[in-house]
BALOBA-1460 file (C-alpha; in Angstrom, 3 decimals):
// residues 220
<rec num="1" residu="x" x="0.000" y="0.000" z="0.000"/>
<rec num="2" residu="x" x="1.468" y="3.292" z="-1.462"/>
<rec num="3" residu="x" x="1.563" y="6.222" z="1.389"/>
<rec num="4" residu="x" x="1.717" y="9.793" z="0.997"/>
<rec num="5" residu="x" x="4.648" y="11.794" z="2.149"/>
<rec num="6" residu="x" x="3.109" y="13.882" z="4.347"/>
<rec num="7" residu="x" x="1.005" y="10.794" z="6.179"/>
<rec num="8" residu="x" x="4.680" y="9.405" z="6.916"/>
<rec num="9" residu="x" x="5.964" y="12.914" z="7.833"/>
<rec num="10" residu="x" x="3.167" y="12.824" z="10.342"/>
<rec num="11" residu="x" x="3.322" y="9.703" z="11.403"/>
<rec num="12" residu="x" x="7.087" y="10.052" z="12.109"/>
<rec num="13" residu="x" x="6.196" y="12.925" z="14.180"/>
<rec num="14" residu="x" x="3.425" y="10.653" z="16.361"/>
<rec num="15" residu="x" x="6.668" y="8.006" z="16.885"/>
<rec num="16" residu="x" x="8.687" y="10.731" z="18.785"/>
<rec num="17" residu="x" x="5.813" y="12.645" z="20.582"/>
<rec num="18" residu="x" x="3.815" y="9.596" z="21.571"/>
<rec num="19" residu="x" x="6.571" y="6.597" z="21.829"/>
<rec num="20" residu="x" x="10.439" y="7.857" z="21.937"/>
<rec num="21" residu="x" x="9.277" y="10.976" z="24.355"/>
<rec num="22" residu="x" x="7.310" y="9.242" z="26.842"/>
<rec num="23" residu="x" x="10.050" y="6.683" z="27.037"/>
<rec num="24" residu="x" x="12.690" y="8.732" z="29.207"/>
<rec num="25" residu="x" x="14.427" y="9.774" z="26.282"/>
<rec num="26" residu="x" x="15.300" y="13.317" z="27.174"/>
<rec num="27" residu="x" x="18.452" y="13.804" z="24.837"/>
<rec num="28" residu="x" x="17.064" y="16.618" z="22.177"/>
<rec num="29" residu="x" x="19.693" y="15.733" z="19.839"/>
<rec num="30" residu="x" x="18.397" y="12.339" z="19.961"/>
<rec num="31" residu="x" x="14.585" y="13.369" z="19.604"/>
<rec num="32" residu="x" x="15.929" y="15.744" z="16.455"/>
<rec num="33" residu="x" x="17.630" y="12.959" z="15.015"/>
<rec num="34" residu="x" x="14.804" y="10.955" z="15.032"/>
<rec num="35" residu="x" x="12.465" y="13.426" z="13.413"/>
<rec num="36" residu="x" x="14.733" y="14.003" z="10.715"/>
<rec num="37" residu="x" x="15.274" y="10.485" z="9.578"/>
<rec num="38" residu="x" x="12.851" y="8.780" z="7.518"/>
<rec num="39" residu="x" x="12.499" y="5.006" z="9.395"/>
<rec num="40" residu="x" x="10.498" y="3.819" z="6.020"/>
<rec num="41" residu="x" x="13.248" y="4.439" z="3.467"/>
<rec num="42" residu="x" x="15.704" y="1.904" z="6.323"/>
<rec num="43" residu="x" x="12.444" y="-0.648" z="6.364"/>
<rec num="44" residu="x" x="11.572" y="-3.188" z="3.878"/>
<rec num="45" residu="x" x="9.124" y="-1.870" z="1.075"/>
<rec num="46" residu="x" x="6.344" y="-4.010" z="2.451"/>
<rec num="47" residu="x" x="6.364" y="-2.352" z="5.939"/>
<rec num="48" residu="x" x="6.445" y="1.271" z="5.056"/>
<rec num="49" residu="x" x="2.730" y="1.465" z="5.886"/>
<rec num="50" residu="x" x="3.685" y="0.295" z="9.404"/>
<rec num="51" residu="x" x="7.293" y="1.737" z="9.567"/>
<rec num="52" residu="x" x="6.357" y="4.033" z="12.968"/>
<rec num="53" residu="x" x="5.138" y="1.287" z="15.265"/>
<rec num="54" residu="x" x="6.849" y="0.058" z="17.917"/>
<rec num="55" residu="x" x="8.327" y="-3.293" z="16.418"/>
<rec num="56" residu="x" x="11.305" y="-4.768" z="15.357"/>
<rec num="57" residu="x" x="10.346" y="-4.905" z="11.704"/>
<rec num="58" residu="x" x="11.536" y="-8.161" z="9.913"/>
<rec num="59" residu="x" x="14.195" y="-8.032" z="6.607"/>
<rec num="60" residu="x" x="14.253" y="-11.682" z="6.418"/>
<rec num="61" residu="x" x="17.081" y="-14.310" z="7.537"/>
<rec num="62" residu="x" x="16.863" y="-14.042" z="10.989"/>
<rec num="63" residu="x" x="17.761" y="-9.897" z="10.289"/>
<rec num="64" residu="x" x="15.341" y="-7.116" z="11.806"/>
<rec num="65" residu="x" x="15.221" y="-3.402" z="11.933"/>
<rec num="66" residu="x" x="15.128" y="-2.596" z="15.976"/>
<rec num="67" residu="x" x="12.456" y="-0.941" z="17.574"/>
<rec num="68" residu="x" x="12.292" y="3.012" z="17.775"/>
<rec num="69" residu="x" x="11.746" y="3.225" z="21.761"/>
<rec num="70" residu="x" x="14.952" y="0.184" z="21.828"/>
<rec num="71" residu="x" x="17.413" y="2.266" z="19.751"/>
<rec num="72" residu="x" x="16.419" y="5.474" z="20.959"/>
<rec num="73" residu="x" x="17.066" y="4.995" z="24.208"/>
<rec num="74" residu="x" x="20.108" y="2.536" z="23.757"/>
<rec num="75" residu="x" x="21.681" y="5.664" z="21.984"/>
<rec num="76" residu="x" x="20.608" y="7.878" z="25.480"/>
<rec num="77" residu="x" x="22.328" y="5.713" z="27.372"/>
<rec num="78" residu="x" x="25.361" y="5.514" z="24.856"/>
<rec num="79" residu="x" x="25.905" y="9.513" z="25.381"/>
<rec num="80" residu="x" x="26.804" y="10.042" z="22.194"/>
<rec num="81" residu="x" x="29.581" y="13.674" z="21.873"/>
<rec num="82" residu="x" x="30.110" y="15.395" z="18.849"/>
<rec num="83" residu="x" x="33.772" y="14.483" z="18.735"/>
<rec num="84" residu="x" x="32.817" y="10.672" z="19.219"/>
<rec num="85" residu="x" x="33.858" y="7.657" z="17.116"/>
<rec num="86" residu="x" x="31.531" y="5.256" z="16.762"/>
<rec num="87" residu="x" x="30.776" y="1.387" z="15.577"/>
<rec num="88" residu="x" x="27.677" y="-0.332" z="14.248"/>
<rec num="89" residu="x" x="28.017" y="-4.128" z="14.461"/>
<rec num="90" residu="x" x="24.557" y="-5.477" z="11.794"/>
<rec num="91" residu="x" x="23.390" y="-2.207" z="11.218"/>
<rec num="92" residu="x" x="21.082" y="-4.037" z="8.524"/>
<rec num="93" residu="x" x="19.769" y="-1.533" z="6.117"/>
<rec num="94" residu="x" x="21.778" y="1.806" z="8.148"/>
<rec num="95" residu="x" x="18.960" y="3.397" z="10.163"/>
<rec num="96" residu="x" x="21.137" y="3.272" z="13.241"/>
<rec num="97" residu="x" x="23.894" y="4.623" z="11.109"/>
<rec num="98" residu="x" x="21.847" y="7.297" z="9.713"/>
<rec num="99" residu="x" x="20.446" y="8.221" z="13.263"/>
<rec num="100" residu="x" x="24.082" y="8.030" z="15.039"/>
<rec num="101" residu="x" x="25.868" y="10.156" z="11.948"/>
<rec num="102" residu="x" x="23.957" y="13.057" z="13.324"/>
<rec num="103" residu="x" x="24.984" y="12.708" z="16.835"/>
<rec num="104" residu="x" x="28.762" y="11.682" z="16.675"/>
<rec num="105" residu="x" x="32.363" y="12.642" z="14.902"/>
<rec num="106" residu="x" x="33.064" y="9.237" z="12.563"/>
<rec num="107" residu="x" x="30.867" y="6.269" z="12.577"/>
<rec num="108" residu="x" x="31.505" y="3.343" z="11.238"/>
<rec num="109" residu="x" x="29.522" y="0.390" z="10.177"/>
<rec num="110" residu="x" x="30.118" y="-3.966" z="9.425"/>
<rec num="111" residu="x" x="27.197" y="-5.474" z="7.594"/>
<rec num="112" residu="x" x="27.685" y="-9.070" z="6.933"/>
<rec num="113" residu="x" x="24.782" y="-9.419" z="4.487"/>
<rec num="114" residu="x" x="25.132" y="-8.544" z="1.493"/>
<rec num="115" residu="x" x="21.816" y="-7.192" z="0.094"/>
<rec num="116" residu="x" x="21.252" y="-5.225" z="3.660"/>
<rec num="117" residu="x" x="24.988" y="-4.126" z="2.875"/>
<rec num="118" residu="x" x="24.095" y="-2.862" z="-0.669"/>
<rec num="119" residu="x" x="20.748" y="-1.330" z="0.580"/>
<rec num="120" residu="x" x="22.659" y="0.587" z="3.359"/>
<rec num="121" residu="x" x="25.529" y="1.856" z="1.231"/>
<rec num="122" residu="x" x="22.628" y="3.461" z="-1.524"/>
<rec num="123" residu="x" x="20.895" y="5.125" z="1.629"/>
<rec num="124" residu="x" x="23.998" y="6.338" z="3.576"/>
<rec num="125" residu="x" x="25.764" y="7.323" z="0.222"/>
<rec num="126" residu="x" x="25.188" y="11.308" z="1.372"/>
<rec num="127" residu="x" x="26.836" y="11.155" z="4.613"/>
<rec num="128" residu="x" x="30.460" y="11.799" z="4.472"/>
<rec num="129" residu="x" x="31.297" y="10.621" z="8.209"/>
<rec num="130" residu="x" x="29.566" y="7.264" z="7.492"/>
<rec num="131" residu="x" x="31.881" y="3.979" z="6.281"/>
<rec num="132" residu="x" x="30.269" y="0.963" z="5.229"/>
<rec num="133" residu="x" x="32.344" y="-1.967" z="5.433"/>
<rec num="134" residu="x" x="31.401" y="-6.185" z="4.997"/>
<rec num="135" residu="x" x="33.010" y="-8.159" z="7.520"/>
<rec num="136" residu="x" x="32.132" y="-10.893" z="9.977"/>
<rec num="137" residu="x" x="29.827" y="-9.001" z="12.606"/>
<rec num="138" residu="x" x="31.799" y="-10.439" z="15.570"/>
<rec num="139" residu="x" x="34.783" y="-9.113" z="14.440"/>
<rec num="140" residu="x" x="33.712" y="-5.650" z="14.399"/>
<rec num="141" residu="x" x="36.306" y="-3.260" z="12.837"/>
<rec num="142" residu="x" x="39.544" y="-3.763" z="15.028"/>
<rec num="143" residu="x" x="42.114" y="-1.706" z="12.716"/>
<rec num="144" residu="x" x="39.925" y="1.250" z="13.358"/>
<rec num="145" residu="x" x="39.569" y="0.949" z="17.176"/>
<rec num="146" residu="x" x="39.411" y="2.096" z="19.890"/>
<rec num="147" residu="x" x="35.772" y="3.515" z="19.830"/>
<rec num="148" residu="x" x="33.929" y="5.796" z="22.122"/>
<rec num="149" residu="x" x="30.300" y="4.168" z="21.561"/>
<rec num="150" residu="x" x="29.853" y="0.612" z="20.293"/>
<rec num="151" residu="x" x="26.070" y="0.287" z="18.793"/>
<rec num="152" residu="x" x="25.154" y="-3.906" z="18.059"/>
<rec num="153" residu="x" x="22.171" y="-3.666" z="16.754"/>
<rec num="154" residu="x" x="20.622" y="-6.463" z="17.609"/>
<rec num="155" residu="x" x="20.237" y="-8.834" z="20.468"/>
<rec num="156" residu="x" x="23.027" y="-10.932" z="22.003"/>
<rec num="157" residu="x" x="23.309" y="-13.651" z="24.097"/>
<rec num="158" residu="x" x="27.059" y="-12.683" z="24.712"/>
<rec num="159" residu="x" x="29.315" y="-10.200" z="23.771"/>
<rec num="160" residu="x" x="32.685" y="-11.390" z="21.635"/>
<rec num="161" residu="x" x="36.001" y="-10.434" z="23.289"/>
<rec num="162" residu="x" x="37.058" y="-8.904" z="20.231"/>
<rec num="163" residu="x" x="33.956" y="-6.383" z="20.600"/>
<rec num="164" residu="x" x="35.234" y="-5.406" z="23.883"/>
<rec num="165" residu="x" x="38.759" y="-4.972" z="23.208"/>
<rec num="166" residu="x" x="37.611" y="-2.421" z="20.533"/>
<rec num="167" residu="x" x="35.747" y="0.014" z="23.284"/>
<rec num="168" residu="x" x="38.193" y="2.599" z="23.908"/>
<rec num="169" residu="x" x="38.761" y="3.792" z="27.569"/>
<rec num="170" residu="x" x="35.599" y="5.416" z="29.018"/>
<rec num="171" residu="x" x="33.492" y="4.160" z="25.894"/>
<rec num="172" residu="x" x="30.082" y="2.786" z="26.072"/>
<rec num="173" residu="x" x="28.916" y="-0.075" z="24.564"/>
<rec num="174" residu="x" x="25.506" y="-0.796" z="24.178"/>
<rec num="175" residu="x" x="22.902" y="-4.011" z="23.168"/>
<rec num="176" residu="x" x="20.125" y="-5.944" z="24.739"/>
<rec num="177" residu="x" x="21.959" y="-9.085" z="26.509"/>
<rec num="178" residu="x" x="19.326" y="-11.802" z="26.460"/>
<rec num="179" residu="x" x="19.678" y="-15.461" z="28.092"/>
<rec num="180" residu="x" x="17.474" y="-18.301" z="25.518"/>
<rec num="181" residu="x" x="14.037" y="-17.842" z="26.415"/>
<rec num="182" residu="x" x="13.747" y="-14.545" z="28.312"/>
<rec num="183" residu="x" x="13.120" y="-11.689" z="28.002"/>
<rec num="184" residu="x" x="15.958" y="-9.448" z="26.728"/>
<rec num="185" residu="x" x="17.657" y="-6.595" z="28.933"/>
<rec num="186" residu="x" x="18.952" y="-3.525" z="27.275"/>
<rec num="187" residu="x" x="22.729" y="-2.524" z="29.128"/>
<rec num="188" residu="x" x="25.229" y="-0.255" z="28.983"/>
<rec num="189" residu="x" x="29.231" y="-1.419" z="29.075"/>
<rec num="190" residu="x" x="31.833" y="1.038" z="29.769"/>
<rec num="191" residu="x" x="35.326" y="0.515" z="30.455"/>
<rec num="192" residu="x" x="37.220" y="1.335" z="33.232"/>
<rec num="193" residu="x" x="40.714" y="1.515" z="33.426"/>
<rec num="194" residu="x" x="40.756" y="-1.389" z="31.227"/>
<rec num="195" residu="x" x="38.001" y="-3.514" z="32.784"/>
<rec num="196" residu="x" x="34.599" y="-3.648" z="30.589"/>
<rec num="197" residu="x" x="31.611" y="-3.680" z="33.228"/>
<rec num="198" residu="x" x="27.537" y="-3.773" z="32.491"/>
<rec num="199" residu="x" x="24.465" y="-1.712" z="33.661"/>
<rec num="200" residu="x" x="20.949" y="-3.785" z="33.122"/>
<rec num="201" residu="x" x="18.755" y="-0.365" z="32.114"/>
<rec num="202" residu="x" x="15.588" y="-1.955" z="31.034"/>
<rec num="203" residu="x" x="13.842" y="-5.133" z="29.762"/>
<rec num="204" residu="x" x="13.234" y="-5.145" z="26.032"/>
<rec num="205" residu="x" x="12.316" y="-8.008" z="23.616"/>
<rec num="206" residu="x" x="14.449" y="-7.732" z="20.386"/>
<rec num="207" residu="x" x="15.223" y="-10.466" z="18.657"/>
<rec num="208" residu="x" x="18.390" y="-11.858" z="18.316"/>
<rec num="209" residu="x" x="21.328" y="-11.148" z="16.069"/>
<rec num="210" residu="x" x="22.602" y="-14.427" z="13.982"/>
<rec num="211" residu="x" x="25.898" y="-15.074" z="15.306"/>
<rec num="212" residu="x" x="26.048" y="-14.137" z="18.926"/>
<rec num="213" residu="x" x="23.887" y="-17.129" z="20.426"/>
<rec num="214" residu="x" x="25.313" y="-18.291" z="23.632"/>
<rec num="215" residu="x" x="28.716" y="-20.637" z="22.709"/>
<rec num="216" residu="x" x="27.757" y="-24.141" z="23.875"/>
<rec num="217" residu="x" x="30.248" y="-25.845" z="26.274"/>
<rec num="218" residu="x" x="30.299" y="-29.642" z="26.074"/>
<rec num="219" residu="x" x="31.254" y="-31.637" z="28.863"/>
<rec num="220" residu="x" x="32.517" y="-35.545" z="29.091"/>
Protein backbone atom coordinates (compact mmCIF):
# COMPACT_ATOMS: atom_id res chain seq x y z
CA UNK A 1 0.00 0.00 0.00
CA UNK A 2 1.47 3.29 -1.46
CA UNK A 3 1.56 6.22 1.39
CA UNK A 4 1.72 9.79 1.00
CA UNK A 5 4.65 11.79 2.15
CA UNK A 6 3.11 13.88 4.35
CA UNK A 7 1.00 10.79 6.18
CA UNK A 8 4.68 9.40 6.92
CA UNK A 9 5.96 12.91 7.83
CA UNK A 10 3.17 12.82 10.34
CA UNK A 11 3.32 9.70 11.40
CA UNK A 12 7.09 10.05 12.11
CA UNK A 13 6.20 12.93 14.18
CA UNK A 14 3.42 10.65 16.36
CA UNK A 15 6.67 8.01 16.88
CA UNK A 16 8.69 10.73 18.79
CA UNK A 17 5.81 12.65 20.58
CA UNK A 18 3.81 9.60 21.57
CA UNK A 19 6.57 6.60 21.83
CA UNK A 20 10.44 7.86 21.94
CA UNK A 21 9.28 10.98 24.35
CA UNK A 22 7.31 9.24 26.84
CA UNK A 23 10.05 6.68 27.04
CA UNK A 24 12.69 8.73 29.21
CA UNK A 25 14.43 9.77 26.28
CA UNK A 26 15.30 13.32 27.17
CA UNK A 27 18.45 13.80 24.84
CA UNK A 28 17.06 16.62 22.18
CA UNK A 29 19.69 15.73 19.84
CA UNK A 30 18.40 12.34 19.96
CA UNK A 31 14.59 13.37 19.60
CA UNK A 32 15.93 15.74 16.46
CA UNK A 33 17.63 12.96 15.02
CA UNK A 34 14.80 10.95 15.03
CA UNK A 35 12.47 13.43 13.41
CA UNK A 36 14.73 14.00 10.72
CA UNK A 37 15.27 10.48 9.58
CA UNK A 38 12.85 8.78 7.52
CA UNK A 39 12.50 5.01 9.39
CA UNK A 40 10.50 3.82 6.02
CA UNK A 41 13.25 4.44 3.47
CA UNK A 42 15.70 1.90 6.32
CA UNK A 43 12.44 -0.65 6.36
CA UNK A 44 11.57 -3.19 3.88
CA UNK A 45 9.12 -1.87 1.07
CA UNK A 46 6.34 -4.01 2.45
CA UNK A 47 6.36 -2.35 5.94
CA UNK A 48 6.45 1.27 5.06
CA UNK A 49 2.73 1.46 5.89
CA UNK A 50 3.68 0.30 9.40
CA UNK A 51 7.29 1.74 9.57
CA UNK A 52 6.36 4.03 12.97
CA UNK A 53 5.14 1.29 15.26
CA UNK A 54 6.85 0.06 17.92
CA UNK A 55 8.33 -3.29 16.42
CA UNK A 56 11.30 -4.77 15.36
CA UNK A 57 10.35 -4.91 11.70
CA UNK A 58 11.54 -8.16 9.91
CA UNK A 59 14.20 -8.03 6.61
CA UNK A 60 14.25 -11.68 6.42
CA UNK A 61 17.08 -14.31 7.54
CA UNK A 62 16.86 -14.04 10.99
CA UNK A 63 17.76 -9.90 10.29
CA UNK A 64 15.34 -7.12 11.81
CA UNK A 65 15.22 -3.40 11.93
CA UNK A 66 15.13 -2.60 15.98
CA UNK A 67 12.46 -0.94 17.57
CA UNK A 68 12.29 3.01 17.77
CA UNK A 69 11.75 3.22 21.76
CA UNK A 70 14.95 0.18 21.83
CA UNK A 71 17.41 2.27 19.75
CA UNK A 72 16.42 5.47 20.96
CA UNK A 73 17.07 5.00 24.21
CA UNK A 74 20.11 2.54 23.76
CA UNK A 75 21.68 5.66 21.98
CA UNK A 76 20.61 7.88 25.48
CA UNK A 77 22.33 5.71 27.37
CA UNK A 78 25.36 5.51 24.86
CA UNK A 79 25.91 9.51 25.38
CA UNK A 80 26.80 10.04 22.19
CA UNK A 81 29.58 13.67 21.87
CA UNK A 82 30.11 15.40 18.85
CA UNK A 83 33.77 14.48 18.74
CA UNK A 84 32.82 10.67 19.22
CA UNK A 85 33.86 7.66 17.12
CA UNK A 86 31.53 5.26 16.76
CA UNK A 87 30.78 1.39 15.58
CA UNK A 88 27.68 -0.33 14.25
CA UNK A 89 28.02 -4.13 14.46
CA UNK A 90 24.56 -5.48 11.79
CA UNK A 91 23.39 -2.21 11.22
CA UNK A 92 21.08 -4.04 8.52
CA UNK A 93 19.77 -1.53 6.12
CA UNK A 94 21.78 1.81 8.15
CA UNK A 95 18.96 3.40 10.16
CA UNK A 96 21.14 3.27 13.24
CA UNK A 97 23.89 4.62 11.11
CA UNK A 98 21.85 7.30 9.71
CA UNK A 99 20.45 8.22 13.26
CA UNK A 100 24.08 8.03 15.04
CA UNK A 101 25.87 10.16 11.95
CA UNK A 102 23.96 13.06 13.32
CA UNK A 103 24.98 12.71 16.84
CA UNK A 104 28.76 11.68 16.68
CA UNK A 105 32.36 12.64 14.90
CA UNK A 106 33.06 9.24 12.56
CA UNK A 107 30.87 6.27 12.58
CA UNK A 108 31.50 3.34 11.24
CA UNK A 109 29.52 0.39 10.18
CA UNK A 110 30.12 -3.97 9.43
CA UNK A 111 27.20 -5.47 7.59
CA UNK A 112 27.69 -9.07 6.93
CA UNK A 113 24.78 -9.42 4.49
CA UNK A 114 25.13 -8.54 1.49
CA UNK A 115 21.82 -7.19 0.09
CA UNK A 116 21.25 -5.22 3.66
CA UNK A 117 24.99 -4.13 2.88
CA UNK A 118 24.10 -2.86 -0.67
CA UNK A 119 20.75 -1.33 0.58
CA UNK A 120 22.66 0.59 3.36
CA UNK A 121 25.53 1.86 1.23
CA UNK A 122 22.63 3.46 -1.52
CA UNK A 123 20.90 5.13 1.63
CA UNK A 124 24.00 6.34 3.58
CA UNK A 125 25.76 7.32 0.22
CA UNK A 126 25.19 11.31 1.37
CA UNK A 127 26.84 11.16 4.61
CA UNK A 128 30.46 11.80 4.47
CA UNK A 129 31.30 10.62 8.21
CA UNK A 130 29.57 7.26 7.49
CA UNK A 131 31.88 3.98 6.28
CA UNK A 132 30.27 0.96 5.23
CA UNK A 133 32.34 -1.97 5.43
CA UNK A 134 31.40 -6.19 5.00
CA UNK A 135 33.01 -8.16 7.52
CA UNK A 136 32.13 -10.89 9.98
CA UNK A 137 29.83 -9.00 12.61
CA UNK A 138 31.80 -10.44 15.57
CA UNK A 139 34.78 -9.11 14.44
CA UNK A 140 33.71 -5.65 14.40
CA UNK A 141 36.31 -3.26 12.84
CA UNK A 142 39.54 -3.76 15.03
CA UNK A 143 42.11 -1.71 12.72
CA UNK A 144 39.93 1.25 13.36
CA UNK A 145 39.57 0.95 17.18
CA UNK A 146 39.41 2.10 19.89
CA UNK A 147 35.77 3.52 19.83
CA UNK A 148 33.93 5.80 22.12
CA UNK A 149 30.30 4.17 21.56
CA UNK A 150 29.85 0.61 20.29
CA UNK A 151 26.07 0.29 18.79
CA UNK A 152 25.15 -3.91 18.06
CA UNK A 153 22.17 -3.67 16.75
CA UNK A 154 20.62 -6.46 17.61
CA UNK A 155 20.24 -8.83 20.47
CA UNK A 156 23.03 -10.93 22.00
CA UNK A 157 23.31 -13.65 24.10
CA UNK A 158 27.06 -12.68 24.71
CA UNK A 159 29.31 -10.20 23.77
CA UNK A 160 32.68 -11.39 21.64
CA UNK A 161 36.00 -10.43 23.29
CA UNK A 162 37.06 -8.90 20.23
CA UNK A 163 33.96 -6.38 20.60
CA UNK A 164 35.23 -5.41 23.88
CA UNK A 165 38.76 -4.97 23.21
CA UNK A 166 37.61 -2.42 20.53
CA UNK A 167 35.75 0.01 23.28
CA UNK A 168 38.19 2.60 23.91
CA UNK A 169 38.76 3.79 27.57
CA UNK A 170 35.60 5.42 29.02
CA UNK A 171 33.49 4.16 25.89
CA UNK A 172 30.08 2.79 26.07
CA UNK A 173 28.92 -0.08 24.56
CA UNK A 174 25.51 -0.80 24.18
CA UNK A 175 22.90 -4.01 23.17
CA UNK A 176 20.12 -5.94 24.74
CA UNK A 177 21.96 -9.08 26.51
CA UNK A 178 19.33 -11.80 26.46
CA UNK A 179 19.68 -15.46 28.09
CA UNK A 180 17.47 -18.30 25.52
CA UNK A 181 14.04 -17.84 26.42
CA UNK A 182 13.75 -14.54 28.31
CA UNK A 183 13.12 -11.69 28.00
CA UNK A 184 15.96 -9.45 26.73
CA UNK A 185 17.66 -6.60 28.93
CA UNK A 186 18.95 -3.52 27.28
CA UNK A 187 22.73 -2.52 29.13
CA UNK A 188 25.23 -0.26 28.98
CA UNK A 189 29.23 -1.42 29.08
CA UNK A 190 31.83 1.04 29.77
CA UNK A 191 35.33 0.51 30.46
CA UNK A 192 37.22 1.33 33.23
CA UNK A 193 40.71 1.52 33.43
CA UNK A 194 40.76 -1.39 31.23
CA UNK A 195 38.00 -3.51 32.78
CA UNK A 196 34.60 -3.65 30.59
CA UNK A 197 31.61 -3.68 33.23
CA UNK A 198 27.54 -3.77 32.49
CA UNK A 199 24.47 -1.71 33.66
CA UNK A 200 20.95 -3.78 33.12
CA UNK A 201 18.76 -0.37 32.11
CA UNK A 202 15.59 -1.96 31.03
CA UNK A 203 13.84 -5.13 29.76
CA UNK A 204 13.23 -5.14 26.03
CA UNK A 205 12.32 -8.01 23.62
CA UNK A 206 14.45 -7.73 20.39
CA UNK A 207 15.22 -10.47 18.66
CA UNK A 208 18.39 -11.86 18.32
CA UNK A 209 21.33 -11.15 16.07
CA UNK A 210 22.60 -14.43 13.98
CA UNK A 211 25.90 -15.07 15.31
CA UNK A 212 26.05 -14.14 18.93
CA UNK A 213 23.89 -17.13 20.43
CA UNK A 214 25.31 -18.29 23.63
CA UNK A 215 28.72 -20.64 22.71
CA UNK A 216 27.76 -24.14 23.87
CA UNK A 217 30.25 -25.84 26.27
CA UNK A 218 30.30 -29.64 26.07
CA UNK A 219 31.25 -31.64 28.86
CA UNK A 220 32.52 -35.54 29.09
Amino acid sequence: MQVSDARLATARTNMVDGQIRPNKVTDAAIVDAFLDVPREAFAPSRFHAVAYVDEALPFGGGRYLMEPVVLARLLQAAQPRPGDRALIVGGGAGYSAAILARLVGTVIMVEADATLLAQARAQLAGLRNVTVRQGALVDGAADAAPFDVILIDGAVERIPAALDAQLAESGRLVTVRRESGTLGRAIVRERDAGVPSSLVLFDAGTPLLPGFEAVQEFVL
